[in-house]
C-alpha positions in Angstrom: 138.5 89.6 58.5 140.0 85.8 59.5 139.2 83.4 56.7 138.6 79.8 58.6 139.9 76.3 56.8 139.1 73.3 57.0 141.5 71.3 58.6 143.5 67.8 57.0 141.3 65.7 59.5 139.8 62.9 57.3 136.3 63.5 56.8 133.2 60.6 57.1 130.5 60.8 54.6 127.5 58.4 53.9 126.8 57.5 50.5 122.9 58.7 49.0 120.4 55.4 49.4 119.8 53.6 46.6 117.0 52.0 45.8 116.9 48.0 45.4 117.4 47.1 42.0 117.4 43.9 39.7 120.9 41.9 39.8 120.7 43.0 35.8 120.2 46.1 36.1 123.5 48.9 35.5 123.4 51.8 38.2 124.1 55.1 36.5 127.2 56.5 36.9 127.2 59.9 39.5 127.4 63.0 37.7 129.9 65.7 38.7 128.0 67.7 41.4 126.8 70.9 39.6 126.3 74.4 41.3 123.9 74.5 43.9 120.1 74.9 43.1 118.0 78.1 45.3 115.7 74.8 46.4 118.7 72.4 46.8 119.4 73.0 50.8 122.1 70.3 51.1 125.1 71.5 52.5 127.9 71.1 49.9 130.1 68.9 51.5 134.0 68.1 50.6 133.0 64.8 49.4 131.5 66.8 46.6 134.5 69.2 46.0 136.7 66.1 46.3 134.1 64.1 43.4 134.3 66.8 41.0 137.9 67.9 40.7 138.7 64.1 40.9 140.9 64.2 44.0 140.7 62.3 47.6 139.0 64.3 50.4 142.4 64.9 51.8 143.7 66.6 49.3 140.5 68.9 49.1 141.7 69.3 53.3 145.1 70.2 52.1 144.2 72.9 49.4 141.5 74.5 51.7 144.1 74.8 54.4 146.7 76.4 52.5 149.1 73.2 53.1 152.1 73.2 50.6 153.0 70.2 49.1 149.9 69.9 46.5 150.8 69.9 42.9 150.1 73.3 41.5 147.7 71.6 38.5 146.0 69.5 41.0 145.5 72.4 43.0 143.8 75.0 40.2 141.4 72.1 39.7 140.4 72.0 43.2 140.2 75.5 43.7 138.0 75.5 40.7 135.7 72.8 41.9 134.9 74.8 44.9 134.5 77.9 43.3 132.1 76.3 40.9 130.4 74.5 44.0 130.6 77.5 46.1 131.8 75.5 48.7 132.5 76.9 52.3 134.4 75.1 54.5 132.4 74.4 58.0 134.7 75.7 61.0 132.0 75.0 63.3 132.0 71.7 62.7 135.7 71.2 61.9 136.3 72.2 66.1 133.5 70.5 67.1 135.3 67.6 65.9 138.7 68.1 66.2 138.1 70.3 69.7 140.5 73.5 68.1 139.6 76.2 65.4 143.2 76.0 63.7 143.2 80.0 64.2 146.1 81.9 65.9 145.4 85.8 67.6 148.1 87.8 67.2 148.0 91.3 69.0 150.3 94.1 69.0 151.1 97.9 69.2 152.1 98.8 65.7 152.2 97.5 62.0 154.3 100.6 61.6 157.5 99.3 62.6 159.6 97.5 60.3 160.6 94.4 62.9 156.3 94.2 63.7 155.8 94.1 59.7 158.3 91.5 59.2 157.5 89.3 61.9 153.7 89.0 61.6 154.5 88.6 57.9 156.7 85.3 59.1 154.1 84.4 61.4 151.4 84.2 59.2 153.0 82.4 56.5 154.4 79.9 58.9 150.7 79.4 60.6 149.1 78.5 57.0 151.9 76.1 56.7 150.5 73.8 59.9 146.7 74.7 58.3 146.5 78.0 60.6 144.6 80.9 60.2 145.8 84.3 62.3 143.5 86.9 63.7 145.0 90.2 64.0 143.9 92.7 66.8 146.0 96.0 66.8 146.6 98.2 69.9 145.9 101.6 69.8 148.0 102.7 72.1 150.3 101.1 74.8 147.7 102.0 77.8 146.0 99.5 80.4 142.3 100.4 78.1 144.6 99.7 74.7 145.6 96.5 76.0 142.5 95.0 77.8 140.2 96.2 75.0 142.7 94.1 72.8 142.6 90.9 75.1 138.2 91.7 75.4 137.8 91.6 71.8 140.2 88.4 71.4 137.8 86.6 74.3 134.9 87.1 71.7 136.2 85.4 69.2 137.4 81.5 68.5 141.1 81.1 68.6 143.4 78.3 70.1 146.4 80.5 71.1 147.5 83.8 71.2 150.8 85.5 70.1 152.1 88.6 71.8 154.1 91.5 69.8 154.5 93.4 72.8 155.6 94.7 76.1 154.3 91.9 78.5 154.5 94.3 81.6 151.4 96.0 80.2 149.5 92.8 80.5 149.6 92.9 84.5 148.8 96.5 84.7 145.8 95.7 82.2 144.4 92.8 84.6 144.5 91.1 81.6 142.2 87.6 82.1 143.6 84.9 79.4 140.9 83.2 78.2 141.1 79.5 79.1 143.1 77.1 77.7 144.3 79.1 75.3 147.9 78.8 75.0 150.7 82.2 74.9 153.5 82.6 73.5 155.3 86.3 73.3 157.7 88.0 71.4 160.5 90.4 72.2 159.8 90.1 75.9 161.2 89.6 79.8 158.5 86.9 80.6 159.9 84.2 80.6 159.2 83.1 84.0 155.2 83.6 83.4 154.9 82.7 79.6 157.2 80.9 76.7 159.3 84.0 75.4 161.0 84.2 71.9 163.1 87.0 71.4 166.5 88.3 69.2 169.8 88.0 71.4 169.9 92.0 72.0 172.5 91.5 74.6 175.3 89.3 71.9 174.2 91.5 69.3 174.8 94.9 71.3 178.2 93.1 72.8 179.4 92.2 68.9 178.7 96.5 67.5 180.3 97.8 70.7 183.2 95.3 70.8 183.5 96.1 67.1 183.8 99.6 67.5 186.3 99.4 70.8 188.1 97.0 68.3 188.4 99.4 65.9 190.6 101.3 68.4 187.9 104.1 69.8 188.2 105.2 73.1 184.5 104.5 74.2 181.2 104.1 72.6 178.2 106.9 72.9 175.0 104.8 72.6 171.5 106.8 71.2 169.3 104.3 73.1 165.4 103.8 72.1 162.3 104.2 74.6 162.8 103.5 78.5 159.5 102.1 78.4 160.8 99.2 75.7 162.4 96.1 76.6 164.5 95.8 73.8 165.6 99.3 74.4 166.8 98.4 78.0 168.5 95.3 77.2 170.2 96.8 74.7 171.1 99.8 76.7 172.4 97.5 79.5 175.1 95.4 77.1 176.3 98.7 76.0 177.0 99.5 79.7 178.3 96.5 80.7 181.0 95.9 77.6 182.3 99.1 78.3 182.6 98.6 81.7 184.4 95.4 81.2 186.6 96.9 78.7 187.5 99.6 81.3 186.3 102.5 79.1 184.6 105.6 80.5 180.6 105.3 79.9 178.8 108.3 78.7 175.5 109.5 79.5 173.5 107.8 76.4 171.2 110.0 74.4 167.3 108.5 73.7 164.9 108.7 71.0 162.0 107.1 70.1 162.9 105.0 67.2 162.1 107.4 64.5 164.8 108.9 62.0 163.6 112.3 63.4 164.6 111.6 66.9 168.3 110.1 65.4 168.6 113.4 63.8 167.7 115.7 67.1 170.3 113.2 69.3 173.0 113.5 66.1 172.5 117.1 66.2 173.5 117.1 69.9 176.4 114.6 69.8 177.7 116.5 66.8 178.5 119.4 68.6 181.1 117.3 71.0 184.3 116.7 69.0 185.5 113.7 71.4 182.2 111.8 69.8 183.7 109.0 67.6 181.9 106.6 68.2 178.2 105.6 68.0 176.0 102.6 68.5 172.2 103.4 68.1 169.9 101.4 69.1 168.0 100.9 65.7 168.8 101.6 62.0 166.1 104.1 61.5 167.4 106.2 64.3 171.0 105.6 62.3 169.7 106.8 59.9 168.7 110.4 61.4 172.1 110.6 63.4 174.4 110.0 60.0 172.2 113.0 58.5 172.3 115.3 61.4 176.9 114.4 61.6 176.6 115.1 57.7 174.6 118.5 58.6 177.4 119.3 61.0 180.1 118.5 59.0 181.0 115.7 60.6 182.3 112.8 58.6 180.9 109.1 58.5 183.1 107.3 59.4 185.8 109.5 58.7 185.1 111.4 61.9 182.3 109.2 63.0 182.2 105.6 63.1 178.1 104.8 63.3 176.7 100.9 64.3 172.9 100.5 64.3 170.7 97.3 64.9 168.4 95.5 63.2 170.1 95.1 59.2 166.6 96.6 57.3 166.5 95.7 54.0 167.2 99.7 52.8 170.5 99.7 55.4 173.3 99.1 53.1 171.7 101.6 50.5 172.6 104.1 53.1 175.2 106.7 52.6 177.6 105.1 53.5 175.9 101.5 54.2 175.4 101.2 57.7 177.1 98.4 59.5 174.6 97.0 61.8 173.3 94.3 64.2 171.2 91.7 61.8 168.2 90.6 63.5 166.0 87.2 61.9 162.6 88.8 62.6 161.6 86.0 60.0 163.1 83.0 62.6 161.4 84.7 65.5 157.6 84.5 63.8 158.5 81.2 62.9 159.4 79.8 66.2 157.2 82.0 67.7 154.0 79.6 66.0 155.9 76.5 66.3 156.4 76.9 70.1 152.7 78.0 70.4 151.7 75.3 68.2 153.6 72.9 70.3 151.6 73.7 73.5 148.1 73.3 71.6 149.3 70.1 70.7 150.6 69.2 73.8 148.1 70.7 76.0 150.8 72.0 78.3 151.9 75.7 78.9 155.3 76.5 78.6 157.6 79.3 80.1 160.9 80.4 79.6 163.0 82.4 76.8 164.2 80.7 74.0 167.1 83.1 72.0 167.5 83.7 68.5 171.3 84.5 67.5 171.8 87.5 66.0 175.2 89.0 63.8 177.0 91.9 63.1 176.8 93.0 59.4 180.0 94.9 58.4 179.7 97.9 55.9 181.1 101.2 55.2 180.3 103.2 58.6 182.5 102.4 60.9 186.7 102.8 60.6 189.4 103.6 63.4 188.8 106.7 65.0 191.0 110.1 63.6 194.3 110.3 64.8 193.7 113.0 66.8 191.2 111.3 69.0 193.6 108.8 69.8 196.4 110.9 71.1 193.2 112.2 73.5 
């Protein structure tokens, strides 16, 4: 359920008639509006909030919305007013006459995934900053119905743009229609010749673990890659390839899993059994996390034996055993320019494409060290 606010727009109101009165007489002063009456019909307005609590209507704007910036006393009063005035704010009216509804959809796959989780999280608080409300619509699965039954459902209802948490290429097999006018911005994505794309450097971050590792004096790098179908996956899966190969080092035939800590474990269980494995980069912590267990199974040593890199720096990675060095990823920076750049083309009433990058860094922990001196006499 999307809660609509009012937005910081100042608001007209028209005083109630008096009657004409002697110059003598003294007009009562207006009682603080009370709680509305079953027979009083009169739309509480913010006028009335704004009379009652004491404050200007803009302020009344500003707490409705969410806006920081409003003194936490002054807010509980204002808060209070409307509670005891049971005032609604009007979104009808607020787009009729600022011509947007201040509400951002956001659709994707999963809330499952840690990176999903974190960004929406950063998306939605950085919307109700700018007075923004989001509208969630989850994907069931990644199929052509998943997607256009997503984009059907966002049609029906009243938003002003529209961020994407997933793989854009499903959009053209979906026949997707855009409502329009309503601006796109997507995340984690190769579309930035047909939309305005904000994404996590995977290619510096996978260049940084793997340079890391060769720096560490391994011979090569093994890579357990995530999902063909994932972009992320790919580009990630192509810098490995590509440092290697400008390193001059031999580049194995990488393993694949589909993000889980179960599929780590069934690809660490398989590189375990090849002794000239000292090296590996996986292609997300939560695989890492599978692949250490299934080298510890095998009696294989991290990073005595192995030296393991992951990517994305979850908040639970250096509680691992041993803390996993790993690519840190700012899902937090990519929500937040993720609204500003969509917020941007509302304001500006021009779409936008191309990819705009969001650096990334290698963490250093306790799983990675130079390889065993027996590997390097190989």
């Amino acid at each position: 359920m999307t809660n609509r606010l009012d937005d910081d727009a100042p608001v007209t109101t028209t005083a109630p008639q008096r009657r004409t009165a002697p110059v003598a007489e003294t007009v009562p002063a207006v009682e603080p509006a009370r709680a509305r009456r079953p027979h009083d019909v009169r739309r509480v307005s913010m006028a009335d909030v704004a009379r009652m609590a004491g404050v200007s209507a803009q302020t009344v704007s500003r707490v409705a919305n969410g806006h920081p910036g409003v003194v936490e006393e002054t807010r509980t009063r204002v808060l209070a007013a409307m509670a005891e005035l049971d005032y609604r704010p009007n979104s009808a009216a607020r787009a009729l006459k600022s011509g947007t509804f201040r509400t951002i959809g956001v659709i994707l796959f999963s809330l499952a995934t840690t990176g999903n989780v974190r960004t929406l999280e950063a998306i939605a608080t950085s919307a109700a900053a700018q007075g923004y409300a989001i509208t969630v619509i989850p994907v069931a699965a990644p199929t052509q119905g998943g997607v256009h039954g997503a984009f059907t459902r966002l049609g029906e209802l009243a938003v002003d743009a529209i961020i994407l948490l997933m793989e854009v290429h499903l959009l053209d097999v979906a026949r997707v229609n855009l409502p329009p006018g309503v601006k796109v911005v997507v995340a984690d994505s190769d579309a930035g010749d047909a939309y305005a794309v904000v994404d996590t450097d995977q290619a510096d971050g996978t260049r940084q673990a793997v340079q890391h590792l060769l720096d560490l004096g391994h011979r090569t790098v093994h890579h357990l890659a995530g999902p063909e179908s994932s972009f992320a996956a790919e580009r990630r899966a192509v810098a490995w390839r590509e440092t290697l190969e400008r390193a001059g080092r031999p580049v194995p035939e990488p393993e694949r899993g589909d993000w889980s800590p179960a599929s780590g474990y069934e690809a660490g269980r398989r590189l375990a059994e090849d002794d000239d494995v000292t090296a590996v980069f996986v292609a997300n912590d939560q695989m890492a996390l599978g692949l250490v267990r299934a080298l510890h199974d095998a009696g294989r040593r991290v990073p005595q034996d192995v030296s393991v890199v992951g990517f994305d720096d979850l908040p639970e990675s250096s509680e691992f055993l041993p803390p996993l060095t790993t690519v840190h990823q700012d899902f937090a920076e990519v929500g937040r320019r993720c609204v500003e750049q969509v917020l941007r083309q509302v304001h500006d009433g021009v779409a936008e494409t191309g990819t705009r990058l969001v650096p990334t860094r290698l963490v250093e922990r306790a799983s990675t060290a130079p390889p065993p001196a027996a590997a390097t006499r190989r």
